[in-house]
C-alpha positions in Angstrom: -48.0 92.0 183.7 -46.7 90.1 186.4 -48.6 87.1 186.0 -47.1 86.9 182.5 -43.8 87.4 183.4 -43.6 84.6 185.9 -45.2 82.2 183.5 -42.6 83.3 180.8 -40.0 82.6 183.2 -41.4 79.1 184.2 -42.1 78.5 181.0 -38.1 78.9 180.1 -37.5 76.6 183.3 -39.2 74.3 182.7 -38.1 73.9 178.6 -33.8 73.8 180.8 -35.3 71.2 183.1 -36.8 69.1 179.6 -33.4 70.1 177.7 -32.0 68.4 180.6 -33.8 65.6 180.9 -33.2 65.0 177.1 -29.6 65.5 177.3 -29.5 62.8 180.5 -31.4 60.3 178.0 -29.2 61.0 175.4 -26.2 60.4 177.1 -27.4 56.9 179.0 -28.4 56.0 175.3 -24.7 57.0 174.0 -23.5 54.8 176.8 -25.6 51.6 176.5 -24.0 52.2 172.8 -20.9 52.2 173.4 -21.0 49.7 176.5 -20.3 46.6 174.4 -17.0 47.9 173.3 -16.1 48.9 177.4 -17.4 45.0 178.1 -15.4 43.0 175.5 -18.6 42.2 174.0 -22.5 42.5 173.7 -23.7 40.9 176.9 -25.7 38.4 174.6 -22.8 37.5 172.3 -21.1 36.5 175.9 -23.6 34.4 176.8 -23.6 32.8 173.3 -19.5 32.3 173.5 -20.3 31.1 176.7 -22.6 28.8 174.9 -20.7 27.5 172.6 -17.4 26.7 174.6 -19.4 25.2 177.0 -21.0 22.6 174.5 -17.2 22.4 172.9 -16.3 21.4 176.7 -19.4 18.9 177.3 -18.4 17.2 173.5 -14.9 17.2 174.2 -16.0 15.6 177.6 -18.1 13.0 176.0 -15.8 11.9 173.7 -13.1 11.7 176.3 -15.2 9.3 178.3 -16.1 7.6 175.2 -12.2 6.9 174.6 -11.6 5.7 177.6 -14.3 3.8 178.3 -13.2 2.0 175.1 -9.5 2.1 176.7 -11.2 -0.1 179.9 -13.0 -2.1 178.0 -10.2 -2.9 175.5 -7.9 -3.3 178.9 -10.1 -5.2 180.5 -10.5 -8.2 177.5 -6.7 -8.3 177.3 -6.5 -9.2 180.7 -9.4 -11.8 180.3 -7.1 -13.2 177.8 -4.2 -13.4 179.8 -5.9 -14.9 182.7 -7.0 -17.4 179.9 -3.8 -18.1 178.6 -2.2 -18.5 182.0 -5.3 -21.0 182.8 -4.7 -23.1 179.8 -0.7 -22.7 180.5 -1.7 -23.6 184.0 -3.6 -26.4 183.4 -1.5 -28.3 180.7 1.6 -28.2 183.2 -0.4 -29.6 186.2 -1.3 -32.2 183.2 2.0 -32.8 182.6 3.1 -33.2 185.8 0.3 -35.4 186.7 1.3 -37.5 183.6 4.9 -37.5 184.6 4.1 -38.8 188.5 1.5 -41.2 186.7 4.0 -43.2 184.4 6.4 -43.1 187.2 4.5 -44.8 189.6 3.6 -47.1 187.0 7.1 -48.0 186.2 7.6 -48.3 189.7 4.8 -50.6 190.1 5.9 -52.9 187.2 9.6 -53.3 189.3 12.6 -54.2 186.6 10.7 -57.7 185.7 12.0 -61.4 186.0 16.1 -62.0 186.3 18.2 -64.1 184.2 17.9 -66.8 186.9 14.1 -67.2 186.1 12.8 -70.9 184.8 13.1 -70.5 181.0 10.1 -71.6 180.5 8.1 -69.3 182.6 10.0 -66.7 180.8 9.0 -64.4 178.1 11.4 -61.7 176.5 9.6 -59.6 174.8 11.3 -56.2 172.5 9.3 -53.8 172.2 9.3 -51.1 169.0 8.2 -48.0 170.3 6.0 -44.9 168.4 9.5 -42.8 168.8 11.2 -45.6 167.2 12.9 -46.1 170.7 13.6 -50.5 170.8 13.4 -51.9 174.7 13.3 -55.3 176.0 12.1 -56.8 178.7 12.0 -60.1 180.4 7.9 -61.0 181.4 7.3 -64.0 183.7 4.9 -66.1 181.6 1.9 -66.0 184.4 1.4 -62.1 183.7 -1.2 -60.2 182.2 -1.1 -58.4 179.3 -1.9 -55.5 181.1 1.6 -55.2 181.9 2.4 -54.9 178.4 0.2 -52.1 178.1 1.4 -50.5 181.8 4.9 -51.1 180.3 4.6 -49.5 177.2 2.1 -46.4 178.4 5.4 -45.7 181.1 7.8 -45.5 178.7 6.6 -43.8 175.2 5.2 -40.7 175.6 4.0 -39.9 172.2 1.4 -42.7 172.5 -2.3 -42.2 172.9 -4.8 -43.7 175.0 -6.2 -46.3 173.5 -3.3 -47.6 171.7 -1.9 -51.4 170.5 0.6 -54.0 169.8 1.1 -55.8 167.1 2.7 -58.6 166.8 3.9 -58.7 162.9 4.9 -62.2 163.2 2.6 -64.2 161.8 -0.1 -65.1 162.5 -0.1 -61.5 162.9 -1.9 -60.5 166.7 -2.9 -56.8 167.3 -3.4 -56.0 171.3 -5.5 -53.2 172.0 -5.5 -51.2 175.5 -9.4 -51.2 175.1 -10.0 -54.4 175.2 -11.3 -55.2 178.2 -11.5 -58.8 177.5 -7.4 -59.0 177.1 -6.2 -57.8 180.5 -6.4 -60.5 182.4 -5.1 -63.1 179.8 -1.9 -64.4 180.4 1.6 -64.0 178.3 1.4 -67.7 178.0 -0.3 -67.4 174.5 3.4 -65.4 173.1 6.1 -67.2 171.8 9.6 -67.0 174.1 10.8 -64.2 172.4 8.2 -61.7 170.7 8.1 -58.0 169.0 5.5 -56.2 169.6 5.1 -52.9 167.5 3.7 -49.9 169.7 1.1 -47.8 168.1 -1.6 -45.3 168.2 -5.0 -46.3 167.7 -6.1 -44.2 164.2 -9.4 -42.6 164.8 
């Protein structure tokens, strides 16, 4: 009787302890349930927002670089440009000046020519029609070259182009060129006393 009795009474014990036990899973399953409400989320949806705004960062990223690497490229063929432009700027001035100090010391060279006091004979006046449609005279002494003629013209008209020429319209027409190596040394003995020589470009 008392054998039975104690198991009775363990057998009740142990069905609390069970009930228990049950009731303790019950309410860790109840709150793993309700847990993603507490946390703002399942812990797997975070991840995945996580995820997502993290590739949203790394694209906005991307194209951010792409932009400005376009930016530096784009910056850096403007200013290849420039430094072109200035080069080509710098250049033709230095020509210029270059040209300028050229003609000048040419002019210099050639002095004002032979004075009214000069034997007529060794004399030759020559009026010269330039490209600009500028007129200039100038007394040769007959011994010179008609490389001065050239040296005289090239310091005073700009607009004209190596090689250029003179033409004498007067017939027999003559036509000196500044190419013609041949005519340099020749003398202005060959011109009449007084002669017009027509200044122009050489056509190509």
């Amino acid at each position: 009787m008392k054998q039975r009795l104690e198991k009775e009474l363990e057998k009740e014990h142990n069905e609390i302890v069970l009930k228990e036990i049950l009731e303790t899973k019950a309410s860790i399953s109840s709150f793993e349930l309700n847990a993603p409400h507490t946390l703002q989320g399942n812990p797997l949806e975070i991840n995945n927002d996580n995820d997502s705004s993290s590739e949203l960062k790394r694209e906005e990223y991307l194209k951010s670089r792409k932009l400005r690497e376009e930016q530096e490229k784009e910056f850096q063929r403007l200013m290849e440009e420039d430094a072109k432009k200035e080069e080509t700027i710098r250049r033709r001035n230095n020509q210029k000046v270059a040209e300028k100090e050229r003609k000048k010391n040419l002019s210099e060279k050639l002095g004002d020519g032979v004075g009214l006091n000069h034997p007529k004979e060794q004399t030759r006046i020559v009026q010269f029609r330039l490209l600009n449609g500028e007129k200039l005279e100038r007394r040769f002494n007959s011994k010179s070259t008609i490389q001065e003629l050239f040296d005289f013209v090239d310091a005073n008209d700009e607009n004209l182009v190596r090689p250029f020429q003179l033409i004498n319209p007067i017939p027999p027409k003559k036509i000196f060129r500044s190419d013609q190596e041949e005519l340099k040394g020749k003398t202005l003995e060959q011109l009449d006393q007084r002669t017009l020589l027509i200044a122009e470009n050489i056509e190509s």
